[in-house]
C-alpha positions as CSV (number, residue, x, y, z in Angstrom):
1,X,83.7,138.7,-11.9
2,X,84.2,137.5,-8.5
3,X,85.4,141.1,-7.3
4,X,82.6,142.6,-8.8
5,X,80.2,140.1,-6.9
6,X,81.5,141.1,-3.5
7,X,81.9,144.6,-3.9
8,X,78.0,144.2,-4.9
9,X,77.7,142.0,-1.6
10,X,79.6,144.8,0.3
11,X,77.5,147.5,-1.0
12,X,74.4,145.8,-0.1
13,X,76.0,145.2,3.5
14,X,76.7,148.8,3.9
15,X,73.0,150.0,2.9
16,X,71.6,147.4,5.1
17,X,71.5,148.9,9.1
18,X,70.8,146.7,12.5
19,X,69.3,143.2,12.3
20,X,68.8,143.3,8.7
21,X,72.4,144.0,8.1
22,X,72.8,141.4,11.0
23,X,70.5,138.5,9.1
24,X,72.4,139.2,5.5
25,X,75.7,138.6,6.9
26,X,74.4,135.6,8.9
27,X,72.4,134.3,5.5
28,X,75.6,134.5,3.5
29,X,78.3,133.9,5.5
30,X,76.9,131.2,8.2
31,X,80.0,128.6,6.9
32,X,82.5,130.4,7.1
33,X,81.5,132.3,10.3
34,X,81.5,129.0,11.7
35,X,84.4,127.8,10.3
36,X,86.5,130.4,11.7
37,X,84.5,129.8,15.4
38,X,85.5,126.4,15.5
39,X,89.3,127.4,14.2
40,X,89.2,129.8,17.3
41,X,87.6,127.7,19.7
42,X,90.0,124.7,19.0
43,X,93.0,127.3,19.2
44,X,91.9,128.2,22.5
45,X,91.1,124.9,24.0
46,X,94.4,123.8,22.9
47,X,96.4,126.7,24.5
48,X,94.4,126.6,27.3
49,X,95.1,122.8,27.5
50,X,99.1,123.3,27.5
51,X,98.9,126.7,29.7
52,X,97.6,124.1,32.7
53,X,99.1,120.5,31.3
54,X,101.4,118.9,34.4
55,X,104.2,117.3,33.7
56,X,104.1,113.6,35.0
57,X,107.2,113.4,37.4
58,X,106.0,109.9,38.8
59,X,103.4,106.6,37.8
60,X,102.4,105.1,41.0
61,X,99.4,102.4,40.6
62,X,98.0,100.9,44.0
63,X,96.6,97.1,42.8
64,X,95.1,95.0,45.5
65,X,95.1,97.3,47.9
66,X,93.7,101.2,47.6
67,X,94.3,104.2,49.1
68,X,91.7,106.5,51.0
69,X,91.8,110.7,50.3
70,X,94.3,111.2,53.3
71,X,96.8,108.5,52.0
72,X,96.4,109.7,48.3
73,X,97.0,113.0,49.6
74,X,100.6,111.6,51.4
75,X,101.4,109.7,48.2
76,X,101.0,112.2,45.5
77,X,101.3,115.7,47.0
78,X,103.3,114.8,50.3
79,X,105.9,113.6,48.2
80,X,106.2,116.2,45.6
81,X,106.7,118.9,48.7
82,X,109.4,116.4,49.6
83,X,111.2,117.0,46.4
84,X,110.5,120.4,46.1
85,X,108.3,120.4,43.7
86,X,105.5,121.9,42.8
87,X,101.8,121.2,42.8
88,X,101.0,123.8,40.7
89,X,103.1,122.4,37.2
90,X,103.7,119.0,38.2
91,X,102.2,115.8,39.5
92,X,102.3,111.9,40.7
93,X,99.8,110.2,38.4
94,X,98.1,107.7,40.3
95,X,96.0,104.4,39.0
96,X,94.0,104.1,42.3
97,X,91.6,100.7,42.7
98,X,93.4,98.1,40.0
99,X,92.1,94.7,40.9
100,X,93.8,91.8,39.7
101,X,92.2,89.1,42.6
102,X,90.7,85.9,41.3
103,X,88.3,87.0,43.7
104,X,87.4,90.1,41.6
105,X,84.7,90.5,39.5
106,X,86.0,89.1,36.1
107,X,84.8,92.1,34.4
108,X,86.8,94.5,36.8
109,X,89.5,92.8,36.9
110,X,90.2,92.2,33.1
111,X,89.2,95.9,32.9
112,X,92.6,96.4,35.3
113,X,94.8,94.1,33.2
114,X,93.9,96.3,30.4
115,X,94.9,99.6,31.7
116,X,97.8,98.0,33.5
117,X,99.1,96.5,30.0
118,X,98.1,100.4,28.7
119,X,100.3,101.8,30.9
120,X,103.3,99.4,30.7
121,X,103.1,99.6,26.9
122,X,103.7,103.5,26.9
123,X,105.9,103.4,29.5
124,X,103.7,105.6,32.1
125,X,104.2,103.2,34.9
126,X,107.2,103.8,37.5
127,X,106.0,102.3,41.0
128,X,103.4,99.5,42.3
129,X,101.7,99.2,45.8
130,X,100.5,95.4,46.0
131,X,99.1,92.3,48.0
132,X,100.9,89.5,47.9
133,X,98.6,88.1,44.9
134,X,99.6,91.3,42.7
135,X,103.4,90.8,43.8
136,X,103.2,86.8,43.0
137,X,101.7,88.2,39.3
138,X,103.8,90.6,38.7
139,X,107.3,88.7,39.4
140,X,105.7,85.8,37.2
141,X,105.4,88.3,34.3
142,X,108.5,89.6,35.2
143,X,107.6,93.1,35.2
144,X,109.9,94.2,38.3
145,X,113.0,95.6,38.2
146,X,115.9,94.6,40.8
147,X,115.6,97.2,43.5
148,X,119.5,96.8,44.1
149,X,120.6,98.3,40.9
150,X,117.8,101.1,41.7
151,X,119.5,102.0,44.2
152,X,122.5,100.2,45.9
153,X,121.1,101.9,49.6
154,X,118.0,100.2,49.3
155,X,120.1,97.0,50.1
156,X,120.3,98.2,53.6
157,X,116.0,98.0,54.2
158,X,114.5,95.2,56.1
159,X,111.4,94.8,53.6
160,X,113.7,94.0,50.8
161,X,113.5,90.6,49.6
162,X,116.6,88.2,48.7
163,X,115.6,88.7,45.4
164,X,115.9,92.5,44.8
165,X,112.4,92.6,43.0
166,X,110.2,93.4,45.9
167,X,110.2,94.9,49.4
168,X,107.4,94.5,52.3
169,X,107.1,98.2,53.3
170,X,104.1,97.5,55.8
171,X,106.1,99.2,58.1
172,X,106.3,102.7,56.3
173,X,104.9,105.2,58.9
174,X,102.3,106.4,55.5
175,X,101.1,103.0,55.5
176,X,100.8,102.1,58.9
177,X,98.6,105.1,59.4
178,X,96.3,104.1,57.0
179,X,95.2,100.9,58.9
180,X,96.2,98.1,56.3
181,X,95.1,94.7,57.4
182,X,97.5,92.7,55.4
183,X,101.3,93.4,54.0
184,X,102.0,95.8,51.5
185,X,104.7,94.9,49.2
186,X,106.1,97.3,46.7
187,X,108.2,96.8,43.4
188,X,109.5,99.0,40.3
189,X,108.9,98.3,37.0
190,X,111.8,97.2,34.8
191,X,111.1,99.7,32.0
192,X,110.3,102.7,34.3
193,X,110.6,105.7,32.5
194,X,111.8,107.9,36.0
195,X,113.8,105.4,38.1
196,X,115.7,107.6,39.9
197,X,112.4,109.5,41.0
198,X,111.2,105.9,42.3
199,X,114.0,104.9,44.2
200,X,113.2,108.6,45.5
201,X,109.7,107.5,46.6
202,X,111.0,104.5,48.1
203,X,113.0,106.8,50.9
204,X,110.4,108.8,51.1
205,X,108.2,106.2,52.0
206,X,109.9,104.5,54.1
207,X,111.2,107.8,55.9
């Protein structure tokens, strides 16, 4: 019965020519036409989607302080040229502008805990750029990670604190050139999920 219905259907099609033919098929078949649109449209999307995805080689989040389009620039793609790699397939994902200042609007700033919290709970944070009220908040949560077991070389820097969980790198040539008013202090998270590839940004920042 059912093949007898669409041979009918086909028949009709075939006797049917230009926008008639065009309007039956559309009259009929309008779900599944669509159907299979949005089958091929989500296809696309998601190849298109993994053809251009980056892979993540570093989480650097600037809180208290923030970087302007030169700096970001130095940060991100300065240091992936440093390590030879490439622009093109991977990346420095960068949480630019988190406030956590009592000074801050409460709003903002609770906004910032939230993604901070985010991206410690799925391990997509690696390296911090702080003020000293970030630093203070972060030691007391004790997110940071001794430095020394890092990397036993970074025992040898100035800015490192007696602690191991912290090092002032005002003095990196990237940030001195950026004009920062007050000290910059920078520590690791304890769960990073690439700490070789921070104790690598530490050199490089401090080169």
């Amino acid at each position: 019965m059912q093949n007898t219905k669409w041979k009918e259907d086909w028949q009709t099609i075939q006797s049917l020519h230009g926008r008639k033919r065009l309007d039956h098929i559309w009259t009929y078949y309008k779900i599944p036409i669509i159907l299979v649109l949005i089958v091929v449209y989500m296809a696309a999307y998601i190849g298109y989607r993994q053809a251009t995805r980056k892979e993540d080689v570093l989480y650097l989040a600037l809180v208290n302080v923030s970087a302007g389009q030169d700096l970001t620039e130095d940060l991100t793609t300065g240091f992936l040229e440093q390590q030879g790699l490439s622009s093109e397939k991977q990346q420095v994902y960068f949480y630019n502008g988190l406030l956590l200042s009592e000074d801050a609007d409460p709003q903002y700033a609770y906004a910032s805990r939230m993604k901070i919290m985010g991206a410690l709970a799925a391990d997509q944070l690696d390296v911090v750029l702080m003020d000293q009220e970030a630093r203070d908040a972060f030691v007391q949560e004790e997110y940071l990670a001794d430095l020394r077991t890092l990397d036993p070389s970074l025992t040898r820097e100035e800015g490192l604190d007696e602690s191991g969980l912290w090092m002032d790198v005002s003095s990196s040539p990237l940030l001195e050139a950026a004009g920062f008013s007050d000290r910059v202090y920078l520590g690791v998270i304890r769960e990073s999920p690439n700490p070789d590839r921070a104790a690598a940004f530490i050199h490089y920042l401090m080169s």
